[in-house]
C-alpha positions in Angstrom: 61.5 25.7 10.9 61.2 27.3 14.4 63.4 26.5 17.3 62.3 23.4 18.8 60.1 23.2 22.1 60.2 20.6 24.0 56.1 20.3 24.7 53.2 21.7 22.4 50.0 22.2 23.7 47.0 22.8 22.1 44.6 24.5 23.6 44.6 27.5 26.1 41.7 26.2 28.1 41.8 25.3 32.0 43.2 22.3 31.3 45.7 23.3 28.3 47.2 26.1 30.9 47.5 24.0 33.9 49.6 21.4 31.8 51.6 24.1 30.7 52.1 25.1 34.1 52.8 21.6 35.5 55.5 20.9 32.5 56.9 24.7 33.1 57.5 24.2 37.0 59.2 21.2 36.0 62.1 23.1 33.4 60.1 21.9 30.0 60.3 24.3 27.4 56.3 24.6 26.2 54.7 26.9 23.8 50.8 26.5 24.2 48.5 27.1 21.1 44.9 28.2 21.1 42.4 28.6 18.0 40.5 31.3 19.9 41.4 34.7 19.3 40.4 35.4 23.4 39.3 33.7 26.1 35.9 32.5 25.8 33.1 34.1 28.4 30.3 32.1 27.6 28.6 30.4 31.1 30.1 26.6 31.3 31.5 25.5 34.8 29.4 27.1 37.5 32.0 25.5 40.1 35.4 23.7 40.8 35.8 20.9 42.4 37.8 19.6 45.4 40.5 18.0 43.5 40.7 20.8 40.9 40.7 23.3 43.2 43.4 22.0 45.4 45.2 21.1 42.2 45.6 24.9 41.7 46.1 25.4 45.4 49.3 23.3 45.3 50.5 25.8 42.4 49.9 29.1 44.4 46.6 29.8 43.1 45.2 29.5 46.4 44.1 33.9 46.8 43.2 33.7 43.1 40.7 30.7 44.1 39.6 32.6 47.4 38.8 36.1 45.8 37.0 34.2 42.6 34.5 32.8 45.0 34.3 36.1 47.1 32.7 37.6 43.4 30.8 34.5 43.4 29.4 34.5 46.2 28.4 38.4 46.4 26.4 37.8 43.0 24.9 35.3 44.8 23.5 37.9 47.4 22.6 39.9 45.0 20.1 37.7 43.3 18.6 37.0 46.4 18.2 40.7 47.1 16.5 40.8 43.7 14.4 38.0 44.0 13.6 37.3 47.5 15.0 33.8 46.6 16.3 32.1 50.8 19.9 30.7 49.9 20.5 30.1 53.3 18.7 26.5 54.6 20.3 24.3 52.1 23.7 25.3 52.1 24.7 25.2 55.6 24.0 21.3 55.9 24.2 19.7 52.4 27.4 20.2 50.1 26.2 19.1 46.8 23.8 17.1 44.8 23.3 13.5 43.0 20.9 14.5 39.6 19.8 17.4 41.1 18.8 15.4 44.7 21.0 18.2 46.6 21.4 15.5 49.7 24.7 15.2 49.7 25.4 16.2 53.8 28.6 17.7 55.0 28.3 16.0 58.4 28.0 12.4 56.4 31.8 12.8 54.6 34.5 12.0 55.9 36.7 14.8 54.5 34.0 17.5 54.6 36.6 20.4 54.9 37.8 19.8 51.0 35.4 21.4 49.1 33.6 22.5 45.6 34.5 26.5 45.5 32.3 28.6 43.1 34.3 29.6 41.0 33.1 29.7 37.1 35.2 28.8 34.2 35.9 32.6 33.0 36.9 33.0 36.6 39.2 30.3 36.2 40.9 30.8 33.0 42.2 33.8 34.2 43.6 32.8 37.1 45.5 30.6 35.2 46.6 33.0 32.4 47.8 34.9 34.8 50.3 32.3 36.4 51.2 31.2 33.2 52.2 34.8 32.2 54.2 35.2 35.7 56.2 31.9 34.6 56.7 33.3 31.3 54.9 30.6 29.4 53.9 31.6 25.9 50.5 31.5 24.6 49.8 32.0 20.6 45.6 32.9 20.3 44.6 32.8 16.7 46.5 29.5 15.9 44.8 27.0 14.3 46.4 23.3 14.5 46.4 22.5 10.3 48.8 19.0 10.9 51.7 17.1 12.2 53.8 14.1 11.8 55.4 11.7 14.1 58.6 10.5 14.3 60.6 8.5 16.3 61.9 11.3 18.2 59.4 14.1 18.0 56.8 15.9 16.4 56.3 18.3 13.5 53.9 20.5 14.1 52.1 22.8 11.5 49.4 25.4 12.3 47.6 28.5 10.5 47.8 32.0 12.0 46.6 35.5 10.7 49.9 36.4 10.3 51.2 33.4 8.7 51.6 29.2 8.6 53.8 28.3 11.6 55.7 25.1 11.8 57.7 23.9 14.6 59.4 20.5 16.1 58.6 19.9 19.5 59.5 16.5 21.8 55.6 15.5 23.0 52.6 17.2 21.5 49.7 17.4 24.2 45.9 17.9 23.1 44.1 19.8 25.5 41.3 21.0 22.8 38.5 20.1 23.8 35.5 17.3 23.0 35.6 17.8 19.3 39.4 17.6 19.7 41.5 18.0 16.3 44.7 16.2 17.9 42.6 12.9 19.0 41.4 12.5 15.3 44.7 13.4 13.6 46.6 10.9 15.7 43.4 8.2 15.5 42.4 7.7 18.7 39.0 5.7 19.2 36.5 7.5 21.2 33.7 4.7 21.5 30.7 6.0 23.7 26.8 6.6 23.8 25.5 9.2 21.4 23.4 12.0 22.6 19.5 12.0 23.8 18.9 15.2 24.8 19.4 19.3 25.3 21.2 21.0 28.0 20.8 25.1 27.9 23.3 26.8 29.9 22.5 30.5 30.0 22.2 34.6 31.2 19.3 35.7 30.4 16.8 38.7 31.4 13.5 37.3 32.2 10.5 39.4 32.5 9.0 37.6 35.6 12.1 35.8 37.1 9.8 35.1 40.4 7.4 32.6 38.8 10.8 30.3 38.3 11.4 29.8 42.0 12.4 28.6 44.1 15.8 27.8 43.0 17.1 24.3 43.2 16.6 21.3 40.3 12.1 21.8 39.3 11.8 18.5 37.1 8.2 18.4 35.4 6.6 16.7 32.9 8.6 18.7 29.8 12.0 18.0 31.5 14.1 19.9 34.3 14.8 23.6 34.6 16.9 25.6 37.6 17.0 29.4 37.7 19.7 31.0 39.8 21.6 31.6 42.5 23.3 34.0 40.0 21.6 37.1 38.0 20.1 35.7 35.2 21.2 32.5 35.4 19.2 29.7 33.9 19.9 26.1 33.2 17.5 23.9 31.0 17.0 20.1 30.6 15.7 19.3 27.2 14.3 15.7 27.1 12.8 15.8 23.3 16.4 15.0 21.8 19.5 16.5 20.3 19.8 19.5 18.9 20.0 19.7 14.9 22.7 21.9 14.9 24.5 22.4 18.0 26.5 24.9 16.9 24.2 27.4 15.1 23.8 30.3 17.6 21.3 30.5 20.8 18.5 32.8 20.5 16.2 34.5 22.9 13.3 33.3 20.8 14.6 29.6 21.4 15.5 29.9 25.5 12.1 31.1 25.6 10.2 28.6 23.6 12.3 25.9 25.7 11.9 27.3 28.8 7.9 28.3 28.6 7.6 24.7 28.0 9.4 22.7 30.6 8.6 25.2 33.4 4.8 25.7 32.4 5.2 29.2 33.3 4.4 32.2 31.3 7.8 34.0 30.9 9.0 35.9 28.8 13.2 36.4 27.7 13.9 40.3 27.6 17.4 39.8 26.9 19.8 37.2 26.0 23.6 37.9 27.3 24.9 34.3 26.3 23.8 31.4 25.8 25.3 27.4 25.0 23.9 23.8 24.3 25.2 20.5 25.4 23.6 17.2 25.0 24.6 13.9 27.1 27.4 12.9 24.6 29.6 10.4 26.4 32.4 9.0 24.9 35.5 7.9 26.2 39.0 7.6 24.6 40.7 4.2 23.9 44.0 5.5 25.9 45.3 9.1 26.6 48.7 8.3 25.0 49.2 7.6 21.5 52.8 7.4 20.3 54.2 11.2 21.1 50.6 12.4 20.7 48.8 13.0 24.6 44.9 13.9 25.4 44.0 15.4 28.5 40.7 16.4 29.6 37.8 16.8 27.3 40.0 15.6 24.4 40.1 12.2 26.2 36.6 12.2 27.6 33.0 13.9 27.5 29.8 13.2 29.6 26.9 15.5 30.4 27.6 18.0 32.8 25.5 16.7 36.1 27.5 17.5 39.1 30.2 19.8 37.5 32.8 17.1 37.8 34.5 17.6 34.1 36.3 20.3 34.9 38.1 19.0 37.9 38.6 15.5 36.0 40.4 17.7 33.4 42.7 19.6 35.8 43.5 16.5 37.6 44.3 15.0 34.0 46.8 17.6 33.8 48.5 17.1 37.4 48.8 13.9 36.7 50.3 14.1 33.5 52.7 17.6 33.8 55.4 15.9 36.0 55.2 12.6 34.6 56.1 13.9 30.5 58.6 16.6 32.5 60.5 13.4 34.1 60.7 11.2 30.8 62.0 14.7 29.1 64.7 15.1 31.7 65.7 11.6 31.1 65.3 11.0 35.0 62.4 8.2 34.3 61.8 5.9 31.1 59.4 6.1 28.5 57.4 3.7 30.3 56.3 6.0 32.9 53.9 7.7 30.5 51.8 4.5 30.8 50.8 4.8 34.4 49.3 7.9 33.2 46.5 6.5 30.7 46.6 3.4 33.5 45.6 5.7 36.7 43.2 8.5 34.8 41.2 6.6 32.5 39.4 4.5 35.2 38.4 7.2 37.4 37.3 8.9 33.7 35.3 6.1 33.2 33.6 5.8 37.0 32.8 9.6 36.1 30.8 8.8 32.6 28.8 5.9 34.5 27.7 8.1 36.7 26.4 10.9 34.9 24.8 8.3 32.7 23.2 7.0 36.0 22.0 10.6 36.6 20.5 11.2 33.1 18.5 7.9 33.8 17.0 9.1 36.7 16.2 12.8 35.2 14.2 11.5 32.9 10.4 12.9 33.1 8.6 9.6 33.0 7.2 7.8 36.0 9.8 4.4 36.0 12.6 7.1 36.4 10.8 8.7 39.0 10.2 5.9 40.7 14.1 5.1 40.9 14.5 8.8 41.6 12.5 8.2 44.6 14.4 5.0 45.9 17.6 6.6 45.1 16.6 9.6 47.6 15.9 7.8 50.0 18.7 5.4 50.1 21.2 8.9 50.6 19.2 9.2 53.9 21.7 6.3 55.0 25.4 7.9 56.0 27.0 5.3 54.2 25.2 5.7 51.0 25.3 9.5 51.1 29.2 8.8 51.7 30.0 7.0 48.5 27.7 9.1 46.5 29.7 12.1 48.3 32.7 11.1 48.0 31.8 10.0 43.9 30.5 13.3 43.3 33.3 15.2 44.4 36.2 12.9 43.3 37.5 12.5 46.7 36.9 8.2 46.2 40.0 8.4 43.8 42.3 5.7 44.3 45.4 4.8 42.1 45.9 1.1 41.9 49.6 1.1 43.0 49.3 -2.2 44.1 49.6 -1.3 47.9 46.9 -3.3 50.6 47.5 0.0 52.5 44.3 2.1 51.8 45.7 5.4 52.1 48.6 5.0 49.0 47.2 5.5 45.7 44.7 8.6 47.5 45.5 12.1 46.9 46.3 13.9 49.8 44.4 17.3 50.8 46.2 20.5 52.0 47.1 20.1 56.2 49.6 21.9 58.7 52.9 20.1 58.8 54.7 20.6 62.5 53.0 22.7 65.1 52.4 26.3 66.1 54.6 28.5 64.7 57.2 26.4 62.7 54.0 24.8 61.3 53.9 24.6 57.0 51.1 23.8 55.0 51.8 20.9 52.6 50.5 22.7 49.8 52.9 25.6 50.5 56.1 23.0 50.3 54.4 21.9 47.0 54.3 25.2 45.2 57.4 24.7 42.7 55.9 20.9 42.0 58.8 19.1 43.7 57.9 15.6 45.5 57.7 15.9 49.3 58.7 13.2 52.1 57.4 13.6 55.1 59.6 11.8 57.5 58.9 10.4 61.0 61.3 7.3 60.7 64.0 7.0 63.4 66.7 9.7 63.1 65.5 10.1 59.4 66.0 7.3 57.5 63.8 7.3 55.2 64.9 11.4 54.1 69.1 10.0 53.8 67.6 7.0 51.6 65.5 9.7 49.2 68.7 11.8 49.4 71.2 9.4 48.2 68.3 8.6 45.2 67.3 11.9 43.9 66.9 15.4 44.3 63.5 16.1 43.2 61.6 15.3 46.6 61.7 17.7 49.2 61.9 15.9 52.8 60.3 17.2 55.9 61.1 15.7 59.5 57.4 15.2 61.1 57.4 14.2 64.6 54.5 11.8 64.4 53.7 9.0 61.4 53.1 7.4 59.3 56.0 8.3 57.2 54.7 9.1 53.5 56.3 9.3 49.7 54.0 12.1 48.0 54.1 12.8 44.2 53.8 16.2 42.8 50.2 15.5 42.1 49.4 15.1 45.7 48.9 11.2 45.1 50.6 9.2 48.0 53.1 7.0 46.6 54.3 5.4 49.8 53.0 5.0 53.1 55.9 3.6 56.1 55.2 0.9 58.5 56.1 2.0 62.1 59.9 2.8 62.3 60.6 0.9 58.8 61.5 2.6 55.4 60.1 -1.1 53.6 59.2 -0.3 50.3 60.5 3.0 49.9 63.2 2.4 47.7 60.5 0.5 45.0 58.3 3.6 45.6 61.4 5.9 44.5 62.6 3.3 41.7 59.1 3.7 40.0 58.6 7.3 40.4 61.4 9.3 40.8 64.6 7.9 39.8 64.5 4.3 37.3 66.0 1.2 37.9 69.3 0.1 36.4 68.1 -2.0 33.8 66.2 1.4 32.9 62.7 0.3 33.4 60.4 2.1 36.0 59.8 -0.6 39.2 56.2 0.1 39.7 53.1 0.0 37.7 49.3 1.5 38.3 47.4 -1.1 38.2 50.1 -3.9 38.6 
């Protein structure tokens, strides 16, 4: 048997990496294993998410994010050189859309500064890569997950390789493959959900007469709902005449263009197919992301059609929530018990995101009662308050961890903000980098930092000259906010999160 690790994870996806990274940052030994011999390229996430984004932002991914977009946003250009396609009205006022209703307004949100970046999924899986190479993580391509066995303290881990059968003992085993995930039915997890109803085509494609499918934006007609653009050959496809028969048998030109000649109504024609994928409105939901030594994160605990491009960033937040939390029970610095909070806290929000794109499929549908919804939907958004807590829904930013606080902000994760001013001014993402804690502390001749001090060493603490003193996790989720001059409740914030409590069980609970 190998040397033992103390975390495997399977799968090298966005998700599987960024665990990796989180566990890594933390001093867990991981090795990461992927059934893919490379990195897939196929078209899937178009974009990233506030919460994702800033996820990788607080692990210095933050140029890698910037220049990603820069590519992103030149292609952009270029298609409307090539097409005559106007990118510029909706963008400058609207950040986003409910079921293709792009009315989502900037000047409506309360946090309109944290944003989606366009940044695809090939993009970001090799961003990723590399900062798992630069921490020296280990990545195994070509390994398929054959079995394992839990014991009471570990896992046995078997897989099948090209060059061989591997077999390893690790501490946790993470899996991080996926929606047909291999981990979640070896261990028995139920996934209970909604089967599927329909087609979605993801794809790049050469069309003959790419200006008879403007303009861009969500065209839903009578066969369904298609979108061509803002990127070269682009095109998305709503199929409302059911599932596929066999997802998985390969995409053909001759089957884009049957699809899409039918919902547009236009006479196209495909010249070329680069790649091509099918989804369908699958949505299904794990029964808890923590299964004995066995964890799920992202789509291994949930999937949900991909209106609004929120899976992605619901997976990377999975793993942020999860790396420091499995990294601190492996330490020994918190109990067992912590691991709870972390199906407790995700699998809500998990669930809030399935309702909605269930909600959105509902009103996609080509038939005049779901128009007619469509229609009162729309104009509800034209209300700021509405068009908030769609916003805010769409983007994530409405996440909340029950941590049984009456004050609004603790539970929220915090965005990225100068700490101090002028030019002693940090950003709090930049104290954040090596996924430490952070205090920032405003009580009286620091207080609050001699009280974290004396409790643990994990949490960096930063004098701030104005308050409210806050606790924040190293998942950006504020675990304590102070009361004017008082430290109250900051020693149950550290108990539960950072250091146990004597008896050796942690003091607070999400959703307790």
């Amino acid at each position: 048997m190998e040397k033992q690790v103390d975390v495997v994870v399977v799968g090298a996806g966005p998700v599987g990496l960024l665990t990796a990274i989180e566990l890594t940052l933390s001093g867990v030994r991981v090795l990461v294993l992927e059934r893919l011999v490379a990195a897939s390229m196929a078209i899937k996430a178009m974009s990233l998410g506030p919460l994702g984004s800033e996820a990788l932002q607080r692990r210095g991914m933050a140029a890698a994010i910037a220049a990603a977009e820069a590519r992103s946003l030149a292609a952009m250009k270029q298609f409307a050189e090539q097409t005559g396609a106007d990118l510029r009205g909706r963008s400058s006022k609207f950040s986003g859309h409910f079921a293709g209703l792009p009315l989502i307004r900037k000047d409506a949100q309360k946090e309109p500064e944290r944003r989606a970046h366009a940044v695809d999924q090939p993009s970001l899986e090799a961003m990723l890569a590399d900062r798992a190479r630069a921490l020296g993580i280990e990545v195994r391509r070509a390994c398929d997950v054959t079995s394992f066995v839990q014991q009471v303290d570990g896992v046995e881990v078997e897989w099948a390789s090209p060059t061989g059968a591997g077999h390893l003992r690790c501490s946790y085993l993470v899996g991080c493959d996926g929606g047909r995930s291999l981990i979640r039915k070896m261990a028995g997890f139920e996934f209970p959900g909604t089967a599927p109803s329909l087609t979605f085509y993801q794809v790049v494609a050469e069309i003959d007469h790419p200006e008879r499918l403007l303009p861009i934006g969500w065209n839903r007609t009578s066969g369904g709902v298609f979108s061509y653009g803002p990127f070269p050959g682009r095109l998305f496809m709503l199929d409302f005449s059911g599932p596929p028969e066999d997802r998985q048998s390969p995409v053909t030109a001759e089957e884009i263009e049957a699809v899409l000649c039918r919902i547009s109504g236009k006479d196209v024609h495909v010249k070329a197919l680069e790649s091509g994928s099918r989804w369908t409105d699958n949505t299904r939901l794990a029964d808890s992301y923590c299964r004995g030594r066995v964890l799920l994160a992202g789509d291994a605990a949930h999937v949900h059609s991909p209106f609004g491009g929120q899976g992605m960033s619901l997976g990377l937040v999975d793993a942020a929530n999860l790396g420091w939390k499995l990294a601190a029970v492996i330490r020994g610095d918190m109990p067992e018990s912590l691991l709870d909070t972390y199906t407790a806290e995700r699998r809500p929000i998990a669930e809030a995101v399935l309702a909605n794109t269930r909600a959105q499929v509902a009103i996609l549908r080509p038939d005049p009662q779901a128009g007619a919804m469509r229609d009162i939907v729309a104009n509800l958004m034209q209300f700021d308050n509405v068009n908030r807590f769609i916003g805010e829904m769409m983007s994530g930013l409405s996440t909340r961890y029950d941590l049984g606080s009456e004050r609004d902000e603790v539970g929220r994760l915090i965005g990225d903000g100068p700490i101090g001013d002028g030019d002693t001014a940090v950003s709090l993402y930049d104290l954040m980098q090596d996924g430490m804690g952070v205090l920032l502390d405003a009580s009286p001749e620091g207080a609050a930092s001699r009280l974290v001090a004396a409790s643990t060493q994990k949490i960096r603490c930063v004098a701030v000259d104005r308050g409210p003193s806050m606790l924040i996790r190293p998942d950006a989720c504020i675990a304590w906010e102070g009361e004017e001059n008082s430290t109250d409740g900051l020693e149950e914030a550290l108990g539960g999160w950072f250091t146990p409590k004597r008896d050796g069980r942690s003091m607070v609970r999400s959703g307790q």
